[in-house]
N, C-alpha and C positions, 0 to 999 in steps of 0.2 A: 760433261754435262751432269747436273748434278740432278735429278729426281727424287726430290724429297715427298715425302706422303706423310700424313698426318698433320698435327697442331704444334705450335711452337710454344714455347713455355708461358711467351709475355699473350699470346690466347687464351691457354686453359689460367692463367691468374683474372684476366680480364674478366671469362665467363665463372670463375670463382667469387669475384668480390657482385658481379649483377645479381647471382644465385643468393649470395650471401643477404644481399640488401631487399631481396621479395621476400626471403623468408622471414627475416625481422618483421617487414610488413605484416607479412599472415602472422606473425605470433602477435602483434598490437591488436589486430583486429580479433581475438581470438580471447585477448582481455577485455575489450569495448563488451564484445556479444555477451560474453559472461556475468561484466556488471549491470548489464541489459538486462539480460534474462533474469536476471533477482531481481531488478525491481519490477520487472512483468509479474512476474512469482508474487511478490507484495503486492502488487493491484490488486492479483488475484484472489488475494487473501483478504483484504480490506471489501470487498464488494462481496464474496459469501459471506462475510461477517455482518455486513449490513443487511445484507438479504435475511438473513436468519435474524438479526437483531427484527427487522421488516414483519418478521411471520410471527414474532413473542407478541410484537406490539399490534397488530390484529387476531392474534387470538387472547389481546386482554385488551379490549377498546374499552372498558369500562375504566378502568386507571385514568389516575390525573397523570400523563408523563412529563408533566412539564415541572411535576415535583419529585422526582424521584430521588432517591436519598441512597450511595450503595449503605450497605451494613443494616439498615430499619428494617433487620425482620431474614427470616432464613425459612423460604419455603422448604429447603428438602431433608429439615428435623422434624417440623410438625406435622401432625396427618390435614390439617384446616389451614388455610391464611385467606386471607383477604386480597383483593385484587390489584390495593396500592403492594402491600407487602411481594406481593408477585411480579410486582414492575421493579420493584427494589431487586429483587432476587433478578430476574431479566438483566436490567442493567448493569448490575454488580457481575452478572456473568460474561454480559457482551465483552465490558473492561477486563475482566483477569484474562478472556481469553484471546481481547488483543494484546495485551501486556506481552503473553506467551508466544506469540507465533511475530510480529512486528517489531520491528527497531524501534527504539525512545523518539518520537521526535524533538527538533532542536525548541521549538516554540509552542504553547499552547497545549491543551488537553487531546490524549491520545483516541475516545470518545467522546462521545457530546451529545445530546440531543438539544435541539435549538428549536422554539415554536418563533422565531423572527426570520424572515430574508436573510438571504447568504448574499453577499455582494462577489459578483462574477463564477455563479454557480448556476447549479441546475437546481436547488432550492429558491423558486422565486416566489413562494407563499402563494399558490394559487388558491388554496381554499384557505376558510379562515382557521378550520383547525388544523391543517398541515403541520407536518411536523418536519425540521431536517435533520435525518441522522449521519452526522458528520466523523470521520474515521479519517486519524493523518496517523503518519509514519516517517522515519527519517531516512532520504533516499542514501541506496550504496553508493550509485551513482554521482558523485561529488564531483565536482569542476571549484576551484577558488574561487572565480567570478561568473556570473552570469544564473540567469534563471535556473540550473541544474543543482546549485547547492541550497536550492529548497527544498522545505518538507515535502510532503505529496499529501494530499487530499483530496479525498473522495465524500461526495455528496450524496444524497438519497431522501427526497421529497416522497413523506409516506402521507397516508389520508389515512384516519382510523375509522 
């Protein structure tokens, strides 16, 4: 009579190749959450960008923003400017410093301020001066087809 104990070889291969096939799993999902997590990071970043763009443009409600020019003017050479010239300097800064911290996106302006309705936004011009300040970025997040290999944008209906 033979009393064998332990595992046989074509077992420990068996629970080798199961072992082998969750870990692959956990290492896929392990690159999913990472290209997740940067583009959570870039929402992030686009919506304090706007927020603070948000707070330049009511503490100068006097500016025309619907003309704003970057380069017209550089508040932080002279001691005076005027209040367009400080919407130019605003704006010009909101842009370099998405330029800096955001991916290029593939289509359209990486800023924007828009006084028209957004179509399928959260800009739906409720007031007549409303303004939308618009912010896209191009996601890391890429798929070949389907709704994921668009840019991403972020909306923000301000009142001055």
């Amino acid at each position: 009579m033979f009393n064998s104990r332990g595992f046989t070889l074509i077992e420990v291969l068996i629970s080798m190749v199961v072992l082998s096939i969750g870990l692959l799993g956990l290492a896929a999902m392990q690159v999913i959450s990472f290209r997740d997590n940067q583009d959570a990071y870039y929402y992030l970043q686009a919506t304090l960008l706007a927020y603070e763009m948000q707070d330049r443009l009511h503490g100068n409600n006097v500016a025309d923003w619907n003309s704003v020019a970057i380069g017209a003017g550089d508040c932080t050479k002279i001691a005076q400017c005027d209040a367009q010239t400080m919407a130019n300097n605003d704006y010009g800064y909101w842009k370099r410093s998405a330029e800096a911290i955001l991916p290029t996106p593939k289509t359209g302006e990486m800023v924007e301020i828009s006084s028209s309705a957004q179509d399928n936004s959260a800009c739906k011009k409720t007031y007549s001066t409303s303004l939308c300040l618009i912010t896209r970025w191009g996601r890391t997040n890429e798929k070949d087809t389907g709704i994921l290999s668009n840019d991403s944008t972020f909306y923000l209906e301000v009142t001055p």
